[in-house]
Backbone bond lengths (Angstrom), bond angles and torsions (degrees), N, CA, C in turn:
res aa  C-N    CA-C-N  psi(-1)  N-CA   C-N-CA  omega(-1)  CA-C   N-CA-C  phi
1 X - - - 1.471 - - 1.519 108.75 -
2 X 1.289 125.98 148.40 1.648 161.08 -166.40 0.909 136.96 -124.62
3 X 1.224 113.34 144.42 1.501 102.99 178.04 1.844 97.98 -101.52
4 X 1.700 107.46 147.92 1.250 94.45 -160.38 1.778 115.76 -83.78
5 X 1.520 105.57 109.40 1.503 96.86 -151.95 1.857 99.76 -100.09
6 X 1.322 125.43 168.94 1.428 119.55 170.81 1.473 108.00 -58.94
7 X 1.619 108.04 146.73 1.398 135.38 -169.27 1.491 105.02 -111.73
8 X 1.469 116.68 146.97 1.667 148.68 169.00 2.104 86.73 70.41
9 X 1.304 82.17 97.04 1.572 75.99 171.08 1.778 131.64 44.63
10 X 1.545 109.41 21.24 1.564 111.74 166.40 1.790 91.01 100.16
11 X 0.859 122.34 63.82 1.708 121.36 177.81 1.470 86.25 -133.70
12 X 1.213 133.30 102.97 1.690 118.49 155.76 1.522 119.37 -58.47
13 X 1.311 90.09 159.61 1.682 89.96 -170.28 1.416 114.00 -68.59
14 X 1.283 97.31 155.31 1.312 102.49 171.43 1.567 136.01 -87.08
15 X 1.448 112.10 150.71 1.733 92.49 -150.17 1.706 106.18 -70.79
16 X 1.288 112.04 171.61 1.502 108.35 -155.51 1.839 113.22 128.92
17 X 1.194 113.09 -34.02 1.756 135.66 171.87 1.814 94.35 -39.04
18 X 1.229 116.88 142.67 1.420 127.14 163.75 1.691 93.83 -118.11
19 X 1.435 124.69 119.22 1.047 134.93 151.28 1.497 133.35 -71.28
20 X 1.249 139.87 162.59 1.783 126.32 -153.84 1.966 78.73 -150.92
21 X 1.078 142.81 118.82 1.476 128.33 137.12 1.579 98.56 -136.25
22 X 1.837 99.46 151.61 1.691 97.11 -172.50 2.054 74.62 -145.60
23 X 1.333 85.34 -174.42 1.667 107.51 171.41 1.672 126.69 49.56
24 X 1.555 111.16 23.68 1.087 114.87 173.73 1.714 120.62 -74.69
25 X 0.903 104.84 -21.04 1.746 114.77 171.47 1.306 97.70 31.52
26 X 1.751 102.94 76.01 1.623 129.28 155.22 1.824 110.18 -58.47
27 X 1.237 120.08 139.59 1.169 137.00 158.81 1.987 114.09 94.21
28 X 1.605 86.69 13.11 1.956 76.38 151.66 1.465 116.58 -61.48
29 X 1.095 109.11 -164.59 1.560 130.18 -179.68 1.182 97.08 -146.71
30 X 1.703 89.87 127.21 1.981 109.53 -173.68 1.936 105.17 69.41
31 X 1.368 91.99 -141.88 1.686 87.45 170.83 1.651 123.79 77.49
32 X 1.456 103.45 -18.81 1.450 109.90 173.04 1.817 88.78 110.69
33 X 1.398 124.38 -3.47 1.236 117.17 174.76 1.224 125.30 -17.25
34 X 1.750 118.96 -74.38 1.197 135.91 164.40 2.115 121.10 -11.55
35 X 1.703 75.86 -67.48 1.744 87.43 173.24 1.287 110.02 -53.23
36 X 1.733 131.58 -65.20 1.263 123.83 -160.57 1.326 119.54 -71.06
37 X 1.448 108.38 -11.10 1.943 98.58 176.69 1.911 91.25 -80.62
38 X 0.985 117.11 -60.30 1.696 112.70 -178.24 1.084 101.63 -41.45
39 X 1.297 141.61 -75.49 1.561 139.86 -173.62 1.774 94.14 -35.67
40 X 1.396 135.02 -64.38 1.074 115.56 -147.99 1.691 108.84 -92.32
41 X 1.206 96.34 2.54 1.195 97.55 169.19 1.469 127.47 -98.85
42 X 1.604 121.78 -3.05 1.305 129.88 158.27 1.740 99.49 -77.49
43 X 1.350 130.32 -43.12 1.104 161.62 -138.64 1.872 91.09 -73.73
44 X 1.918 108.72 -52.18 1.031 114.45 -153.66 1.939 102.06 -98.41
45 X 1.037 120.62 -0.24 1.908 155.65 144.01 1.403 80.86 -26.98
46 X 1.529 111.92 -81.70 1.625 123.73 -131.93 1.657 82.68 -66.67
47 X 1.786 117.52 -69.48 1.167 132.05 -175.58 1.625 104.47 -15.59
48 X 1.043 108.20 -77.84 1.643 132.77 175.32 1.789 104.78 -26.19
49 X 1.326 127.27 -45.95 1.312 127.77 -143.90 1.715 92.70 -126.10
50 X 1.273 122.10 -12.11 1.423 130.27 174.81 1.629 145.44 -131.66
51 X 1.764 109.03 -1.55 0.878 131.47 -163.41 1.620 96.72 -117.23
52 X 2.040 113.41 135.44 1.037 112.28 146.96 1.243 107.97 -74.29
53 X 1.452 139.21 -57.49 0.963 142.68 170.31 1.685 127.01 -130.67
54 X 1.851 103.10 169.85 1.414 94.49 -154.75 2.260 84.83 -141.63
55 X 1.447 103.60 122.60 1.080 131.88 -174.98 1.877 114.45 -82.45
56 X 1.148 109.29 90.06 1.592 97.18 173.41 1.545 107.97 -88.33
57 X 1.294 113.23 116.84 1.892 109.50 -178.65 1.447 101.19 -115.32
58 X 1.625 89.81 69.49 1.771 102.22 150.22 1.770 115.80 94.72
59 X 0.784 99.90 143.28 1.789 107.26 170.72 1.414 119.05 35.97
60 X 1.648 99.25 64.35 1.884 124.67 -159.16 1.828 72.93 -93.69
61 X 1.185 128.37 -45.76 1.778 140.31 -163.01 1.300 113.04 -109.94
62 X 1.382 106.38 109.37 1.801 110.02 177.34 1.302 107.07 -26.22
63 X 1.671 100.59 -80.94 1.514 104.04 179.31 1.451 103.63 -136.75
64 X 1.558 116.26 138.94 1.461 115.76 -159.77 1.821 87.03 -133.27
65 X 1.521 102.38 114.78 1.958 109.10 168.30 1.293 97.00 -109.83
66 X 1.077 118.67 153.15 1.661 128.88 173.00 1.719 109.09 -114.34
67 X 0.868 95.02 88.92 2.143 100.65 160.72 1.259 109.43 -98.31
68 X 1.299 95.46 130.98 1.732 107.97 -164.46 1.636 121.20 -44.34
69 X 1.178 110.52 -38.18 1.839 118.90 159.88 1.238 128.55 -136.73
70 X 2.027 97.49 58.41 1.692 100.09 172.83 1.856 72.84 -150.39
71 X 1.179 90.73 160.67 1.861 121.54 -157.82 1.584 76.22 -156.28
72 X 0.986 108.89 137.96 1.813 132.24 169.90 2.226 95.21 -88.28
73 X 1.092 118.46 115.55 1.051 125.21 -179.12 1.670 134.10 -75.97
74 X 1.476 93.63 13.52 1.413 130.27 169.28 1.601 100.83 -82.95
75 X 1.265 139.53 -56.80 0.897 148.63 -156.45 1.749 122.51 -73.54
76 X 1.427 96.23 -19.24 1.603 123.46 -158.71 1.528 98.39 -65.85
77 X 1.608 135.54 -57.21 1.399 140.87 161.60 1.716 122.45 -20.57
78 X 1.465 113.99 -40.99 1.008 132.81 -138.43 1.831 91.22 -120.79
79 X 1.613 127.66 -49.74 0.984 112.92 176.07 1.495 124.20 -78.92
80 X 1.609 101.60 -7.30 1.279 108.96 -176.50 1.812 121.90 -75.31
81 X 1.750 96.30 -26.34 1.630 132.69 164.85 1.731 100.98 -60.16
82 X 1.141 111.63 -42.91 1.586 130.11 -177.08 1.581 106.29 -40.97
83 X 1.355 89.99 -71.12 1.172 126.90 -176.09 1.965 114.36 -49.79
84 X 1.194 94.13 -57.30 1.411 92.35 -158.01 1.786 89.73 -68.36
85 X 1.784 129.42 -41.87 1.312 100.59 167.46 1.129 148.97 -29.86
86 X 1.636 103.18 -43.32 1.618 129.68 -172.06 1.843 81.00 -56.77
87 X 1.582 117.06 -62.97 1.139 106.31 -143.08 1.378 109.98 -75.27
88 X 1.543 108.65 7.81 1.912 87.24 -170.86 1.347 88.45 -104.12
89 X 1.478 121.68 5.70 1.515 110.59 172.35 1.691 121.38 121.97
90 X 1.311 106.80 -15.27 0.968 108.05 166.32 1.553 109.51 -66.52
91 X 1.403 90.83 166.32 2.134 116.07 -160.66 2.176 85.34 -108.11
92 X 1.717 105.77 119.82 1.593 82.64 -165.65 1.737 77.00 -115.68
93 X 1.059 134.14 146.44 1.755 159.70 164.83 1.138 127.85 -107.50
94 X 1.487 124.36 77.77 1.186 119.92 172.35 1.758 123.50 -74.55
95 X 1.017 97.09 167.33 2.144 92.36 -162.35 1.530 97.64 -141.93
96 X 1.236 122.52 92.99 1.778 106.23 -161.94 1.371 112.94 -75.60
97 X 1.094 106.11 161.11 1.602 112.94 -179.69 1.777 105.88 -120.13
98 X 1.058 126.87 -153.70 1.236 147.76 -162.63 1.456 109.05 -55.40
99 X 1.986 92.57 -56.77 2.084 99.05 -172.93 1.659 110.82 -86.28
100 X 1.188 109.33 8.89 1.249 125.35 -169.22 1.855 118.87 -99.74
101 X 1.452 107.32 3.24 1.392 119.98 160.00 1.456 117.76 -26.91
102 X 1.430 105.66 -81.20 1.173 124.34 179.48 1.969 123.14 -37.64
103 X 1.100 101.27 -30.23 1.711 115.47 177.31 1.839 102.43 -31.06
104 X 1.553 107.09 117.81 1.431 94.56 151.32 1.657 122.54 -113.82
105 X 1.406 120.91 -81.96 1.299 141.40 -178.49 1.465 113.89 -107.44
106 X 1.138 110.13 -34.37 1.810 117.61 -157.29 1.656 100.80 -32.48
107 X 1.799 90.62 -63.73 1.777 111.29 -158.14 1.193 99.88 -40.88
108 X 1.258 121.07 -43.05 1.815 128.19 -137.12 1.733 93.00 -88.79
109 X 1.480 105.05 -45.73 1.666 111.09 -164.66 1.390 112.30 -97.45
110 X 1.677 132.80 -8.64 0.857 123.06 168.32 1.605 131.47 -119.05
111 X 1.502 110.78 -0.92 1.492 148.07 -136.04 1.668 77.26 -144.30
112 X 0.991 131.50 -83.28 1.612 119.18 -173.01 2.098 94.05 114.12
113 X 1.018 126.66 21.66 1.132 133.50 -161.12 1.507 117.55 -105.17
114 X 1.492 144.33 145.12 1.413 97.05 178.81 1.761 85.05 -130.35
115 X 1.579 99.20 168.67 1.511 117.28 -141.98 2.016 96.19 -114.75
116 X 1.030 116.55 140.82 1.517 102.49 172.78 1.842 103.16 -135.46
117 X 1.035 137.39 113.23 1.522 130.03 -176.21 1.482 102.33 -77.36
118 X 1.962 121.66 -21.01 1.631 92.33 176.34 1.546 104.91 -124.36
119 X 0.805 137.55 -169.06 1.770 143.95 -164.01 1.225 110.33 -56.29
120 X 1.084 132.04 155.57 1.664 138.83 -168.46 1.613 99.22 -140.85
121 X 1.170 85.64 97.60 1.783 110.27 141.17 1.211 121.17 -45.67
122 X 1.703 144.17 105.79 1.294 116.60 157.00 2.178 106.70 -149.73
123 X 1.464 100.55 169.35 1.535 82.70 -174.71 1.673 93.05 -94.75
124 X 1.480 120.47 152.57 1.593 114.62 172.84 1.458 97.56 -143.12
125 X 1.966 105.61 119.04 1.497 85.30 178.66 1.609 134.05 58.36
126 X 1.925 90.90 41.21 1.801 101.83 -177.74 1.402 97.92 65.94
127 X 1.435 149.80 -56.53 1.393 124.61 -138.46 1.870 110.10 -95.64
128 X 1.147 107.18 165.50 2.091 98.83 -161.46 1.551 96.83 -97.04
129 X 1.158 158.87 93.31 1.163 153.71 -99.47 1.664 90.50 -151.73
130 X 1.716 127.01 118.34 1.442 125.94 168.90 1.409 91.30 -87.11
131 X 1.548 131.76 132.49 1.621 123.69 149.48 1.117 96.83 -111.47
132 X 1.438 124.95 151.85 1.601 157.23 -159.18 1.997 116.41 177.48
133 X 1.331 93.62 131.86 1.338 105.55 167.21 1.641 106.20 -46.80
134 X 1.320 94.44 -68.24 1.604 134.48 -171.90 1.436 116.88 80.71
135 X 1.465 129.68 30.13 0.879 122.80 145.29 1.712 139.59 15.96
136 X 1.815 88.78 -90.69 1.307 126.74 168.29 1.463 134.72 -47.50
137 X 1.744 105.09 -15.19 1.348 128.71 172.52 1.453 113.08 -51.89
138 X 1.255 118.40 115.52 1.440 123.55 -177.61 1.681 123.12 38.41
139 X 1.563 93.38 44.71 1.920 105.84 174.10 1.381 93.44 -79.72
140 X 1.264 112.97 153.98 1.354 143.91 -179.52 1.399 114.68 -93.69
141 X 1.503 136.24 150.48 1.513 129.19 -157.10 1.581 96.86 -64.16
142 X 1.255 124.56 -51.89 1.488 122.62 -179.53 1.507 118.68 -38.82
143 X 1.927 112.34 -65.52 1.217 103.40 169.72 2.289 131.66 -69.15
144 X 1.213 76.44 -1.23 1.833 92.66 179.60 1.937 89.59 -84.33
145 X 1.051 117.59 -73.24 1.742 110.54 -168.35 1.792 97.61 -46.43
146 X 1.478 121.78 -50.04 1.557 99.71 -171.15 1.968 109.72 -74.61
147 X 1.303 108.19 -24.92 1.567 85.72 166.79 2.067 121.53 -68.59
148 X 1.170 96.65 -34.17 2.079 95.33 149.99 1.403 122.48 -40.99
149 X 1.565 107.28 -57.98 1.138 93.21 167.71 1.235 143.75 -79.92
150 X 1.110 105.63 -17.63 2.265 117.69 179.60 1.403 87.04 -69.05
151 X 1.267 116.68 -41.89 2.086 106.23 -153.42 2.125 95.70 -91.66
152 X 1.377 120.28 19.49 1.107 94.75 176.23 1.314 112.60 -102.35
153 X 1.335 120.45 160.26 1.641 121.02 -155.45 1.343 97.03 -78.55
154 X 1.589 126.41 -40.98 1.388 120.45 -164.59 1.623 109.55 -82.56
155 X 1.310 114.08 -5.10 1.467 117.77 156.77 1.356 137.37 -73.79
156 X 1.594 87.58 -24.70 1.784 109.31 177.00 1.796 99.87 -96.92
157 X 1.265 125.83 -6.38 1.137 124.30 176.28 1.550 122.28 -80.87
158 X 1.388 100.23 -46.59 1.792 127.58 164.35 1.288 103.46 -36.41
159 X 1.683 95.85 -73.41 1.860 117.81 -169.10 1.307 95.28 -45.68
160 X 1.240 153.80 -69.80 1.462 140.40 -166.17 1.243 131.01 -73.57
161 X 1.290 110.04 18.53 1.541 132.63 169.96 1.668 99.66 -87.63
162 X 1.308 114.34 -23.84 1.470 112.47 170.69 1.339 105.76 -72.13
163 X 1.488 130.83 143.83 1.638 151.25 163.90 1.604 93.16 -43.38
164 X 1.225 130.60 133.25 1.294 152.41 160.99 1.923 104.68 -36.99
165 X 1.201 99.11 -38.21 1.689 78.78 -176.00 1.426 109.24 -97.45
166 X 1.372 112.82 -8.76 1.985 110.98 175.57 1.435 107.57 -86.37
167 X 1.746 111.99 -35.69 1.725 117.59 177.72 2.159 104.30 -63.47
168 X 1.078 99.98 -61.30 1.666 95.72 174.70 1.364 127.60 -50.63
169 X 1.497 108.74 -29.20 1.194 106.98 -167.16 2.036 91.12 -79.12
170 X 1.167 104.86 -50.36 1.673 107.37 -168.22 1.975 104.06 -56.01
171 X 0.844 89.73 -15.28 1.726 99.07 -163.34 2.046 94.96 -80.87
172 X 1.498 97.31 -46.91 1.511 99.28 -166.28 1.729 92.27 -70.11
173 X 1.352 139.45 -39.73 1.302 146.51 172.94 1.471 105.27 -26.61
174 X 1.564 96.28 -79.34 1.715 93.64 -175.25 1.446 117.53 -62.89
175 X 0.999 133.09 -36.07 1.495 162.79 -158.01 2.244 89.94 -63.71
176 X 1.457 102.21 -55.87 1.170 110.42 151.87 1.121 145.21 -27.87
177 X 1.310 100.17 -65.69 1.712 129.17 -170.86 1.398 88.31 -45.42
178 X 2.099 105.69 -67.85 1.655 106.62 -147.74 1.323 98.00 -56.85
179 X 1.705 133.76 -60.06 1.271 132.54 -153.34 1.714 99.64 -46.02
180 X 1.134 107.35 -45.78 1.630 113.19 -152.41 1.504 98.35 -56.24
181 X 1.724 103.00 -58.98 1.591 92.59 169.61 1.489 154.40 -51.80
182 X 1.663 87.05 -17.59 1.454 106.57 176.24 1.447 90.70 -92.87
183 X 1.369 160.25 -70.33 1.276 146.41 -148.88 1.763 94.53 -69.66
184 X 0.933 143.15 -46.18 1.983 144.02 165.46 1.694 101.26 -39.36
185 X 1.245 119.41 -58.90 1.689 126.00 -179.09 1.291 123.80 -78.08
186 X 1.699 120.00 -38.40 1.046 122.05 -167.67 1.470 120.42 78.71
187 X 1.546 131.39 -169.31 1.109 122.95 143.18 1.159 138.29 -113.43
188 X 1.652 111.03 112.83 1.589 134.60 -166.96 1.727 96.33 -31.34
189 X 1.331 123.93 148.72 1.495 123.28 151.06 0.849 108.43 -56.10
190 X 1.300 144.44 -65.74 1.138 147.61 -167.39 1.853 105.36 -28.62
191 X 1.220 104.60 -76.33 1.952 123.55 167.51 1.453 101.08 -23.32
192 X 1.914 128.98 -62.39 1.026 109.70 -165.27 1.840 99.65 -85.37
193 X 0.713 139.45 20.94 1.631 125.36 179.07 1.688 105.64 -101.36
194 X 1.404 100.09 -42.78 2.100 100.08 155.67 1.772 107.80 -48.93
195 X 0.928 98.93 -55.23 1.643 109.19 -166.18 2.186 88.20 -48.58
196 X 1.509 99.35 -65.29 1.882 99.52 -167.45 1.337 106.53 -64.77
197 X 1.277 123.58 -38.59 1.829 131.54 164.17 1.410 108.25 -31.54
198 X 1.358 117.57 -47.37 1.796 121.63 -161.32 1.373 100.73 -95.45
199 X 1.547 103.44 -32.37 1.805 102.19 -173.27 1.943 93.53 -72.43
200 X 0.881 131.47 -29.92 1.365 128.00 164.42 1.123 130.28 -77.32
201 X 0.778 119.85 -70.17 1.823 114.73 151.37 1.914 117.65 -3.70
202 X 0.913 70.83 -45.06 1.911 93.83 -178.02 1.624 100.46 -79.60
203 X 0.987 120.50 -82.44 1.543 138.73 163.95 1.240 120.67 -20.07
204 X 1.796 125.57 -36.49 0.802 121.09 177.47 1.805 112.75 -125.20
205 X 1.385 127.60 34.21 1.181 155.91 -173.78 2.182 89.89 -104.92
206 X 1.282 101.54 -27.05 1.311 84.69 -165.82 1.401 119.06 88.06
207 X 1.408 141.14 -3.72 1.793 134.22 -179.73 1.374 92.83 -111.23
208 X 1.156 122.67 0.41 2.277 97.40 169.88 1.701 79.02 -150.36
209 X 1.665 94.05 164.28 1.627 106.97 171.27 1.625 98.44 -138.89
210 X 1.532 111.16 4.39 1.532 122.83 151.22 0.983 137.76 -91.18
211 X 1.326 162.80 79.82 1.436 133.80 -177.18 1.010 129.61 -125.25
212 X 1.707 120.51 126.29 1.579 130.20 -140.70 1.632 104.96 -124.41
213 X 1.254 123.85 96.07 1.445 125.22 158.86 1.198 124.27 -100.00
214 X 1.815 125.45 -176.18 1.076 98.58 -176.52 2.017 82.70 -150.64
215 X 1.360 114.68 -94.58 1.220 111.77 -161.30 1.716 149.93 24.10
216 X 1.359 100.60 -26.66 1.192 114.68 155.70 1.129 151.76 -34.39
217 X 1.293 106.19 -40.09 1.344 120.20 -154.51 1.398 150.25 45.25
218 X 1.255 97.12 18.40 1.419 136.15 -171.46 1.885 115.12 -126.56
219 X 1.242 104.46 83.06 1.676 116.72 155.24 1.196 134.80 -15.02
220 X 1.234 131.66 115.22 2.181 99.94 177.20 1.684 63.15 169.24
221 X 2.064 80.80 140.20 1.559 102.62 169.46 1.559 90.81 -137.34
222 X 1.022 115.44 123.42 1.825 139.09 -154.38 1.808 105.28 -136.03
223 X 1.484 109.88 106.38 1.112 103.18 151.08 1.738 158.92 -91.16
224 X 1.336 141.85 133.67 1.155 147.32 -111.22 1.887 101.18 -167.60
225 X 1.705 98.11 75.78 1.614 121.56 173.46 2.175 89.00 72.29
226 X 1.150 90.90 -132.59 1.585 91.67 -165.26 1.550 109.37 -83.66
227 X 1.808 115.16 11.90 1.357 112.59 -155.97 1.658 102.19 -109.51
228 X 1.468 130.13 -168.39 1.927 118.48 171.49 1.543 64.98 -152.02
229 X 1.832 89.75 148.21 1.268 121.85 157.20 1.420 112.12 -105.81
230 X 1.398 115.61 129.64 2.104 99.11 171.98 1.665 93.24 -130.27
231 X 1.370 101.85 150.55 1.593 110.68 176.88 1.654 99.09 -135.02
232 X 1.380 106.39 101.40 0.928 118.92 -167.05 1.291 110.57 -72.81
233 X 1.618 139.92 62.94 0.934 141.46 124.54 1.724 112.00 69.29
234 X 1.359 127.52 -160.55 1.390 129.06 -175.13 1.409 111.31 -145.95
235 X 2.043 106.47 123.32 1.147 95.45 159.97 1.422 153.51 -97.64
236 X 1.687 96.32 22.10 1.165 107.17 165.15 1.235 113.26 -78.39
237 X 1.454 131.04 -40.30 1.245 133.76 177.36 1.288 124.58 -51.01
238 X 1.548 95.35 -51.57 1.954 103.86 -155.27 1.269 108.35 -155.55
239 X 1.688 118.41 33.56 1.172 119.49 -159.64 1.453 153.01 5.47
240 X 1.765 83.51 40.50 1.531 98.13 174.13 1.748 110.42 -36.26
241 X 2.242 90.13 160.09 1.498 97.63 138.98 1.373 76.23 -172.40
242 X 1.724 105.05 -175.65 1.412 121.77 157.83 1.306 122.63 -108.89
243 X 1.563 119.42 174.82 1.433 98.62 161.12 1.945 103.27 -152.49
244 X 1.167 104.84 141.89 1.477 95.75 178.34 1.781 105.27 -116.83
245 X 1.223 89.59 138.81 1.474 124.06 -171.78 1.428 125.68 -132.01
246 X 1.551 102.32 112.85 2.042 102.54 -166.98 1.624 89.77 38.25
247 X 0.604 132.46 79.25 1.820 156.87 137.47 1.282 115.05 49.35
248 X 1.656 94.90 32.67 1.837 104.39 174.84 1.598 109.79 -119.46
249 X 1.138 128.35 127.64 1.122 132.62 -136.55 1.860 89.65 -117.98
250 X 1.450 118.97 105.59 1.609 101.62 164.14 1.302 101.37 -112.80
251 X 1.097 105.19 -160.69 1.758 138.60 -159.51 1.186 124.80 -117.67
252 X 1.711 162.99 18.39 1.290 154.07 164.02 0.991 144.12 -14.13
253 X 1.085 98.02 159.08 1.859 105.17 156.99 1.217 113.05 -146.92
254 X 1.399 114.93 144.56 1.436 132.75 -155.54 1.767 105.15 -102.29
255 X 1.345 103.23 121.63 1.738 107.63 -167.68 1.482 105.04 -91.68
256 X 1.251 103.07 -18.30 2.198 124.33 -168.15 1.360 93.39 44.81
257 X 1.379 121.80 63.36 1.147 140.99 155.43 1.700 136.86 -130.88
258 X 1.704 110.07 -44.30 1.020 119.65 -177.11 2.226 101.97 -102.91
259 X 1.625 88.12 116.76 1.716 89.40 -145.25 1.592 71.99 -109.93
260 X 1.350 154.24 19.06 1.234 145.18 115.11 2.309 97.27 39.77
């Protein structure tokens, strides 16, 4: 892994780049917060000046509730970064993942962004590309009935009958819980070999010769017959992303230094 520096002898790329970052889980408190909105905001510079388009696959927001006129004011840095992509023209795709239940309209109608809750099919640069959080990858009936329930509308309808500061606060609680357990556990091998099992499965079905997950938190672009799997890793962690270019897809990390 790289930092993504100019190519053929110092020529930066030319715009046209599809960018991939997921798992930054904006709006803790403390946590290195500070750093990752600056990081992604040198980060979202490059986006701006090099990207046809720019791929969020999932859980860009710890935990994101929508009350019709309250915005959590943590978030404001980061949608405002949102924003200015949308406006220089880039095409922005969000793909939700896990903390991303809660999503209603905001992104799409005020952000200019558009939102997909299940996998996205698309061609980029000739190649047939599955993007997915993947979450859902080998959940078990227990955790499959509670993602039914987080993603149902009349559950998210209830939930905002709570006052904005008792609903956020309960939301950042659980929202907690999972990370904590996953940063205490890590991710088992076992977890990522479902994750390369499905990215192949896929890969070698013949309908994608891309396949892009993320949740993990764990990086790795792995090939599988004529196809690459990349799991673009975490930028809360390690400020992953990917980027595909003339239809080669690598892996980074962003230093918000080399402004190339």
């Amino acid at each position: 892994m790289g930092v993504d520096a100019p190519t053929d002898g110092g020529r930066p790329e030319g715009r046209g780049a599809v960018y991939f970052v997921s798992d930054a889980h904006f709006g803790l408190d403390g946590n290195g917060e500070r750093e990752r909105i600056d990081r992604f905001r040198s980060f979202a510079a490059r986006v701006r000046a090099r990207a046809a388009e720019l791929y969020i696959v999932g859980d860009f927001f710890d935990f994101w509730i929508e009350y019709e006129n309250a915005v959590r004011p943590e978030y404001f840095p980061i949608l405002h970064e949102l924003r200015g992509i949308v406006e220089a023209g880039v095409t922005v795709r969000y793909v939700a993942g896990n903390h991303d239940f809660a999503v209603e309209s905001f992104l799409e109608k005020h952000v200019g962004l558009t939102f997909s809750r299940g996998c996205v099919d698309v061609e980029l640069q000739g190649r047939r590309v599955r993007i997915s959080h993947g979450h859902k990858i080998g959940r078990k009936l227990p955790q499959r009935l509670l993602d039914a329930l987080l993603n149902s509308k009349t559950l998210r309808t209830l939930y905002k009958l709570l006052h904005p500061d008792v609903g956020v606060r309960f939301g950042e609680l659980m929202s907690r819980a999972s990370r904590m357990k996953h940063r205490k556990n890590g991710t088992p091998p076992a977890a990522l070999e479902k994750y390369r099992r499905a990215a192949r499965a896929r890969l070698m079905s013949g309908k994608s010769d891309l396949v892009i997950f993320a949740h993990t938190h764990y990086g790795e672009i792995l090939r599988f017959g004529e196809g690459e799997y990349c799991n673009t890793g975490s930028w809360m962690d390690n400020y992953d992303y990917a980027v595909l270019q003339d239809g080669k897809i690598r892996l980074m990390k962003w230093d918000g230094q080399n402004q190339q």
